[in-house]
N, C-alpha and C positions, 0 to 999 in steps of 0.2 A: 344607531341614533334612536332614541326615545322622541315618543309624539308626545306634547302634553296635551291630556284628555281636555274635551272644551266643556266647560263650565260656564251655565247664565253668567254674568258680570266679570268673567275674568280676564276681558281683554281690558276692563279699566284699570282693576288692578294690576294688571302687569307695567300698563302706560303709565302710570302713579308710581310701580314700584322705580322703572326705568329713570322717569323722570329726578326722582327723590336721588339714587344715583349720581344721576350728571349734575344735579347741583351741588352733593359733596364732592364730586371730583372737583366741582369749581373751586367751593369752597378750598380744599388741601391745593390748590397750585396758586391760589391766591396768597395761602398761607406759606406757603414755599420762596412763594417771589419775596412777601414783606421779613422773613427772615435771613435772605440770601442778599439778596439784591440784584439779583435775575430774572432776565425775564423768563428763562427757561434754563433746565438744566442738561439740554441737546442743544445740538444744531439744529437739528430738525423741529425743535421747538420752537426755533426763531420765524418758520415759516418764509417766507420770502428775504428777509433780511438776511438771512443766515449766508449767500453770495457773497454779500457786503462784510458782514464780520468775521468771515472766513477771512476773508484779504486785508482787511485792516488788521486784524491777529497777527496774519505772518509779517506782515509789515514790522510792525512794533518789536516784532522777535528778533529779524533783522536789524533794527534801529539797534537795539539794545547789544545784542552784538558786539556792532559799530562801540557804541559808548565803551562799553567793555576795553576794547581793544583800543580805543583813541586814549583812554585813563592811562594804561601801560605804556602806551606810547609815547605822549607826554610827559610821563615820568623820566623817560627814558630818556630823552632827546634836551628836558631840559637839563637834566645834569649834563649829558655831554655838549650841551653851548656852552650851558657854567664853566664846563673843564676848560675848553678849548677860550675863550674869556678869558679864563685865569694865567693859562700858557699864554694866551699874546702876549698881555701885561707882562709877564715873569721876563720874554724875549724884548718888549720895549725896555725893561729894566735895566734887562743886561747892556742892550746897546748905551742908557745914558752912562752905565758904569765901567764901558770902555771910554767912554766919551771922558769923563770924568780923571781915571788913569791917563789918558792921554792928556790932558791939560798938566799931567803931573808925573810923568812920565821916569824923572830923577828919581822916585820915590819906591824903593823897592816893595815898599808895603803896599802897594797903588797896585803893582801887578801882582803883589803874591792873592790879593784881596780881589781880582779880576779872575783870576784862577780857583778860587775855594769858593766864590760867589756860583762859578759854572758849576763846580763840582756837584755841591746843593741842587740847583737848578737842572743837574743831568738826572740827580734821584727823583725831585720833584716831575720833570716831563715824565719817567719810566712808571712812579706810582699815580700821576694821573692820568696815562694811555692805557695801563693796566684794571680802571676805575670797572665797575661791575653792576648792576642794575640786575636784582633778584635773581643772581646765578647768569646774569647773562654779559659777558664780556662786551661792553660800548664798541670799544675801537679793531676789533679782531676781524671786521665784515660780516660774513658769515659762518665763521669761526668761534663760536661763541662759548666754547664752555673749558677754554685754556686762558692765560694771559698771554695775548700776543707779543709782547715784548721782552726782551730778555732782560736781568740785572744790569745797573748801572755800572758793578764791578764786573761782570761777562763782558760790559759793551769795550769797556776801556782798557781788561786786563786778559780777555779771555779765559777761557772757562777747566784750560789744564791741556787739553788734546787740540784745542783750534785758537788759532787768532784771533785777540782783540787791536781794538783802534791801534791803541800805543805801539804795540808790534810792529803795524802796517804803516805808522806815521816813520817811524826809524827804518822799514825796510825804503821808503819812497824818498825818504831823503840820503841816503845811499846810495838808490839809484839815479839823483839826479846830481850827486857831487855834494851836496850842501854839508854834508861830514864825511869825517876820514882825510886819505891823504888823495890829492893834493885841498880837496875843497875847495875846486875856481868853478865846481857847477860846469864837470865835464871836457871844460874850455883848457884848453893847451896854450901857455904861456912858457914857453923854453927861457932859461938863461941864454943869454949873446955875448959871442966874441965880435961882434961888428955893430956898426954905425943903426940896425935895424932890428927893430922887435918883431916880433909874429903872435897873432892870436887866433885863434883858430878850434873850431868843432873837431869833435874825434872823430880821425880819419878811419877809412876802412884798413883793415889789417888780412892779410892773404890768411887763408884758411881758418880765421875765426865762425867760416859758413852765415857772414851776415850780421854776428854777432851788433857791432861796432854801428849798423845798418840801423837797427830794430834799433838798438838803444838812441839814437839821435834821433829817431822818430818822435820819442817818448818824452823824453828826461832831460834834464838839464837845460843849461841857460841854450839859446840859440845865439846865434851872431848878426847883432844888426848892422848898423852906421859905426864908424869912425868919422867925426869931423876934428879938425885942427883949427885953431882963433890965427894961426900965423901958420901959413900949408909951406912956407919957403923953407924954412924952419924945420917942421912936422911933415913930413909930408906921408898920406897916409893912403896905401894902394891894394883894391880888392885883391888879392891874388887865387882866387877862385869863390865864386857865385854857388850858394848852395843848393843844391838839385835834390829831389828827393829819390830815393831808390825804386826799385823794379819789384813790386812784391806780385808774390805768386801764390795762389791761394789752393789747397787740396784737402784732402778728408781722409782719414785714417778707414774708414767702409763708408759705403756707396749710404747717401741720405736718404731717407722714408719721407715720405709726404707728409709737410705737417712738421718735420724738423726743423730747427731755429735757432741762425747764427747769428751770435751779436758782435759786430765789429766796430773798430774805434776808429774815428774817421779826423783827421787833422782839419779843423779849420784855418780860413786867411789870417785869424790874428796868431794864429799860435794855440789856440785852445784845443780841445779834442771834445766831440761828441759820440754818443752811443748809435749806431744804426743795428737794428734786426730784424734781419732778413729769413722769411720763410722759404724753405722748398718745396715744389711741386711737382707732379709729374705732368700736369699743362699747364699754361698760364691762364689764371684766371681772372686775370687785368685787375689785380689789386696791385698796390703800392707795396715796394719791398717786398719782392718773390723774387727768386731766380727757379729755370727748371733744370729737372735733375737729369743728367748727362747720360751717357753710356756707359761709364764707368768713373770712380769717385776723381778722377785725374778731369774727365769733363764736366763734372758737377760742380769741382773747384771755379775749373773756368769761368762756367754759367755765373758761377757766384760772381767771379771779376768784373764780370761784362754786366751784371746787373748795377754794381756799383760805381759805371763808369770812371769818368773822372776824378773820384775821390781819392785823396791821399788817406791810404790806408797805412795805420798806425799799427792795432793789431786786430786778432780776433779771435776769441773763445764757444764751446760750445760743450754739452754734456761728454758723456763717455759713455759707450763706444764708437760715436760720431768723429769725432776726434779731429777740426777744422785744424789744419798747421798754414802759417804765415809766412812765408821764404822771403828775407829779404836780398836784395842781388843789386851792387853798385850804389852809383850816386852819388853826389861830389860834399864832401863836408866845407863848409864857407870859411874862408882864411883872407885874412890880412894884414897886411905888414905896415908899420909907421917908421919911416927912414927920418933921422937925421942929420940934417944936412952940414956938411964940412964948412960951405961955402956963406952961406949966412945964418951968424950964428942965435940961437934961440934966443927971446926977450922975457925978461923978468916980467911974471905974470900970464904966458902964454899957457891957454891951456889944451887940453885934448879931452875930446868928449865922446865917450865910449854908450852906445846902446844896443842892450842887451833884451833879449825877448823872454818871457815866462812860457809855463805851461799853461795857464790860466786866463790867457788872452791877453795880459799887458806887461809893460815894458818898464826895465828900469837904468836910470842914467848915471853914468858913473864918469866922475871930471877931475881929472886931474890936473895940477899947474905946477908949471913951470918955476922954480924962486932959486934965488942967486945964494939966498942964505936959508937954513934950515934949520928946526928945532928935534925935529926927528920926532914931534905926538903926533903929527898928521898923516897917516900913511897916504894920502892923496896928496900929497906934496914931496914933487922930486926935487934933486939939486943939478940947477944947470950946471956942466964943467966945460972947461976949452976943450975937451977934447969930445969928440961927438959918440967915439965907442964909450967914453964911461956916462955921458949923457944919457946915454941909449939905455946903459946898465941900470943904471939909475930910474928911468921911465919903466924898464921892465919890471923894478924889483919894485915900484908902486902902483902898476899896473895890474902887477900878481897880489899883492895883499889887498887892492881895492877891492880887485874882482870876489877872492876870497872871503873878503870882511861881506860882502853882498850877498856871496850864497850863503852865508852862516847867519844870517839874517832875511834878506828879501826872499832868496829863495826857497830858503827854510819854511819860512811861515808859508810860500803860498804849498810847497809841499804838503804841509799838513794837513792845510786846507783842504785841498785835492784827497790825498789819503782820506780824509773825511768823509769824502764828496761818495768817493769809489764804496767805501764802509757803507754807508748808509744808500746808496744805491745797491745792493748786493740785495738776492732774493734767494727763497729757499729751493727754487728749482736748481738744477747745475748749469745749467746753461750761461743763469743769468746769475751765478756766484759774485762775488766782489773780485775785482782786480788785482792780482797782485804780481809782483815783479819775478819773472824769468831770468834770473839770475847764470845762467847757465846758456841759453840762448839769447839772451837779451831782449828787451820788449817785458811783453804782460806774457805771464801765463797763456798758454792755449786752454787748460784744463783747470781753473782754479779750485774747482767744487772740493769741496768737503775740508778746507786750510782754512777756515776763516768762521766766527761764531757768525752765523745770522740771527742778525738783533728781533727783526720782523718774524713770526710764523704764521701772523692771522692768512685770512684768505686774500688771495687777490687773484680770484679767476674774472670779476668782469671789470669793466674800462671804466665804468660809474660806481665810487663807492658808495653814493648814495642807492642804488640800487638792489646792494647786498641785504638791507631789512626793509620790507615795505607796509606801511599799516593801509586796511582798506577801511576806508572811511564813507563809502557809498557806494551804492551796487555800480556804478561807473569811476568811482575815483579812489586810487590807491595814490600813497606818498611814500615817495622815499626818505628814510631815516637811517640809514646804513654809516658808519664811518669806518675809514681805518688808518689805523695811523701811520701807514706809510704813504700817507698822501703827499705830495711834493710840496707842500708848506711848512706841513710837519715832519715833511724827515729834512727837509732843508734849515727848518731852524736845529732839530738834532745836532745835524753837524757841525754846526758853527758853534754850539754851547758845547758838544762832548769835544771839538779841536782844541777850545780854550781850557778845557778843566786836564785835557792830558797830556798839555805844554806846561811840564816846571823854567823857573827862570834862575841859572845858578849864582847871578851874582847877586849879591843884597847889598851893594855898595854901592855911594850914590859917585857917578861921575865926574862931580863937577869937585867932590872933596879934595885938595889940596894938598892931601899928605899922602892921596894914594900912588903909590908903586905905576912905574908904568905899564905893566903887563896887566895888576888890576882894574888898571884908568883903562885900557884898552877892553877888556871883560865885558866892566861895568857900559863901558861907549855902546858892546858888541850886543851886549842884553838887550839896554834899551830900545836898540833899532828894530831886534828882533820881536821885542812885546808890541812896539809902533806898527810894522809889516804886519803882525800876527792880527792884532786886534782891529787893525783897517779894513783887513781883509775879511773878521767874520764880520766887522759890524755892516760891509756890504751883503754877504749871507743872510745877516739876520734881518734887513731892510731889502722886503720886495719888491721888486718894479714896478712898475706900472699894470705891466700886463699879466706878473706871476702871481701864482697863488702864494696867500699866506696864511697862516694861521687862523687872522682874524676873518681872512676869506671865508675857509671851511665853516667859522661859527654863526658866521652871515646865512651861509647857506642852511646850517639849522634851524636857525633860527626862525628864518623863511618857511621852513617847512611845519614847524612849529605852531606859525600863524595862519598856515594853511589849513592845521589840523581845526585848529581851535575854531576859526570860521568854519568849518564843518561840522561840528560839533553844537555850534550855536545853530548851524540850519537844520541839522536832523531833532536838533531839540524841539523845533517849531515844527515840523513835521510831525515829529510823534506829537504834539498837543493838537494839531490837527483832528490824527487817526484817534484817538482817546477820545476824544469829541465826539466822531462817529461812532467809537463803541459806547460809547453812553447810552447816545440815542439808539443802538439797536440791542445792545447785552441789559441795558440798564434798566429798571422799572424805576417810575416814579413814587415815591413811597405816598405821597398827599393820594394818588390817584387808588394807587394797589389796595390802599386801607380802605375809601368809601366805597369803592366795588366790593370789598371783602365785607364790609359792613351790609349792605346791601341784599349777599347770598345769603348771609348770616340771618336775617331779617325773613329772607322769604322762605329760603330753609323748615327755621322756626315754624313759619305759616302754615309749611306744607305739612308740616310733621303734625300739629296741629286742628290743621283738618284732617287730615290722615286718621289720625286717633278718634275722632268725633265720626268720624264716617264708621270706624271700624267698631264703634259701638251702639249704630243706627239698627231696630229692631224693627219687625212690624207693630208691637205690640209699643215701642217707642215712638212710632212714625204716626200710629192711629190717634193716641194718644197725645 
């Protein structure tokens, strides 16, 4: 360290030199600020304030953020309302333009025109589920960077190696009778040598192992009522009450915790629904668990016992879990219609036959009695005196009725159902689509890997709004997730892909005059089938009350849409807030920063001034 030597007068100078100093430093951060527009070019220049615009800083940084990510998300969400908007419309469409075929039903243009409208309408749903927002797939969940959805020719024609619809619509109507021989929809109508008819579900057969069991579970008409308008006449007698079978439930190897059987469970009307049941090795008092046994023979059981009371239909499961169904017994429902020797039938008598779906309703089939006959009506038999060819006669219009109904009623709701199954199918195996056990009868135990799945996005959580969430405040995030197997939209799926992959083969109109009567019966047979077919999607494509639909889902974007947007406009006001306080703490006022600057500049000057006049004060100047 050097001492500086002391010198008469050099503590002024130095305090003068100092001084002159700290006024240019003022001077250059005055001149800093009015160039900048800072108050300082530190934190620590802010002096006390610097607390304050530290946190207003990151504030704004997080605001900003937010905006960031509320812009993209917006983007996002409003196309997929727009899309899903655009789908209800397309599905109201379709409904008025069954509506419309139905008013006109004779017209074969009416239904081929119901058919190629779907068709369109099954590309249009595929290319806007597969819609995409900057590389990022809308409807996939969180699956974003494939098309969740398969080709509209994959959905309908399958894709070479697996099953599409069409496939699955002619396996399901095979399995329920509705084509092929006989085509009464399973139901046994024998020819008679006696005074009495019989109708009747397919009985068990010894050593089919159940076959005959599983399939009446499933398929085909059921056996409801017989009533007679004159029973003295007709007289028509249960001759067994149908009972359902004994099913036995087992596993090919013993189940892991977390494994998941889905079974098909018969309801009261005749419908069937899906239950899936997890395994466990304790219970953990959730819904639909069974625990897993001793060995896969009591794990079955468990499963029985968890299912109580339900009539079990079938049930499927991955591989190498391998759930099997045993069906054992059970009485198939029969009855007979006697005609009586002793008073004989009345012109106009009829007999009213009802029959059950798989799809929860019923259809009526009435046949009458007439003294004379033109033979177009197959619901019209011919009374004779004698009661064995009466009988023959009721049988042999009892058998085409019933036929003419599964080739039509049945038909259609088959499809529907094959629809239903199709677009219920997912890409795990477990929960594969349905399809018919031809060989043991019932569904498949194992259907995985026979069938295209249409869906690949994601659906691992229970909220598809959940799968994308934007955070729009440090407490509030929104979900914007969609996918399009949401049950609005695969429920209208099915109902436009059931119509676009039902051809109708007559083009002839019924009522024409010159036609043949095997055509006039065709063209009768079509019509009824496009009528069944399109009643039944236009309830498909019409929600209930309580179900979701389409226009549901785009509610719910909508919704969230509006959520963003109010959030958007309050973090707006917040950052104009915090910008406020940065002003007053980062900001110098330029009126002010100039006259302080003016001011150093001034005295500066002075100093420097005297400074120079001192530094050329002499004695010889002083005396003088």
């Amino acid at each position: 360290m050097t001492i500086t030597p002391f010198a008469a007068g050099s503590y002024n100078t130095t305090l003068n030199t100092q001084r002159l100093l700290a006024t240019k430093e003022k001077l250059d951060g005055l001149t800093t600020q009015l160039s900048t527009g800072r108050v300082a070019e530190t934190y620590g220049g802010l002096g006390a304030a610097r607390t304050t615009s530290l946190t207003a800083h990151a504030q704004v940084a997080r605001l900003d953020g937010y905006a960031a990510s509320i812009t993209g998300a917006l983007n996002r969400i409003t196309l997929g309302s727009a899309s899903l908007q655009n789908l209800s419309k397309v599905t109201s469409t379709t409904v008025s333009t069954i509506a419309t075929g139905l008013t006109n039903t004779s017209s074969s243009l009416a239904r081929d025109t119901t058919r190629t409208t779907a068709a369109a309408n099954l590309d249009l749903f595929v290319d806007t589920l597969n819609q995409n927002y900057a590389g990022t797939y809308i409807f996939g969940g969180r699956a974003t960077d494939t098309p969740p959805v398969a080709s509209a020719d994959a959905i309908l024609n399958g894709d070479g190696t697996k099953a599409g619809l069409t496939a699955m619509i002619a396996e399901r109507k095979a399995a329920d009778g509705a084509t092929g021989s006989p085509g009464t929809g399973n139901l046994s109508i024998p020819a008679t040598t006696t005074a009495t008819v019989t109708i009747s579900e397919p009985a068990n057969v010894t050593g089919d192992n159940g076959k005959a069991a599983a399939d009446r579970a499933s398929f085909g008409f059921t056996l409801g009522t017989i009533t007679s308008s004159n029973p003295t006449a007709f007289s028509p007698t249960v001759a067994a009450a149908a009972a359902a079978p004994t099913v036995t439930l087992g596993f090919g190897t013993q189940p892991k915790d977390g494994d998941v059987v889905r079974v098909s469970v018969n309801q009261a009307d005749g419908s069937q629904t899906f239950v899936d049941y997890t395994a466990r090795t304790a219970t953990t008092g959730a819904t639909n668990e069974f625990v897993i046994g001793a060995d896969a023979a009591a794990s079955g059981a468990s499963l029985k016992t968890a299912l109580g009371t339900s009539q079990i239909a079938a049930a499927q499961s991955s591989s190498p879990l391998g759930v099997t169904a045993t069906f054992n017994g059970g009485t198939a429902a029969s009855t007979t219609l006697t005609v009586s020797s002793t008073t004989p039938p009345q012109n106009g008598d009829t007999i009213t036959v009802t029959l059950g779906l798989r799809d929860g309703t019923t259809t009526t089939l009435t046949l009458t009695a007439k003294t004379t006959t033109d033979g177009k009506d197959p619901s019209v038999f011919l009374i004779d005196a004698d009661p064995v060819v009466t009988a023959q006669n009721l049988q042999q219009a009892l058998f085409a009725t019933t036929k003419a109904s599964a080739g039509t009623t049945l038909s259609a709701s088959s499809a529907v159902l094959a629809a239903k199954d199709f677009f219920a199918g997912s890409k795990s195996d477990v929960f594969a689509p349905r399809r018919v056990d031809t060989a043991k009868g019932g569904f498949a135990s194992n259907p995985a890997g026979k069938t295209v799945i249409w869906y690949t996005g994601d659906e691992s959580l229970a909220d598809p709004r959940g799968t994308a969430t934007v955070q729009v405040s440090s407490g509030q995030s929104i979900g914007i997730g969609a996918q399009a197997n949401e049950t609005g939209i695969r429920n209208a799926l099915s109902g436009i892909a059931a119509l676009a992959s039902e051809g109708f083969a007559s083009t002839k109109d019924p009522n024409d005059a010159t036609l043949s009567a095997t055509d006039r019966t065709l063209a009768l047979s079509e019509r009824s089938r496009y009528t069944a077919l399109t009643d039944r999607v236009r309830s498909v494509l019409t929600p209930k009350q309580d179900d979701q639909g389409i226009a549901q889902v785009a509610t719910e974007l909508s919704l969230a849409s509006a959520q963003i947007t109010n959030a958007k406009a309050q973090n707006g006001a917040t950052r104009a807030q915090l910008q406020n306080t940065l002003d007053g703490t980062d900001t110098i006022s330029t009126e002010e920063v100039a006259a302080n600057l003016l001011a150093v500049q001034n005295q500066l000057q002075a100093s420097y001034q005297v400074t120079s006049m001192l530094s050329k004060l002499t004695l010889v100047n002083y005396m003088s």
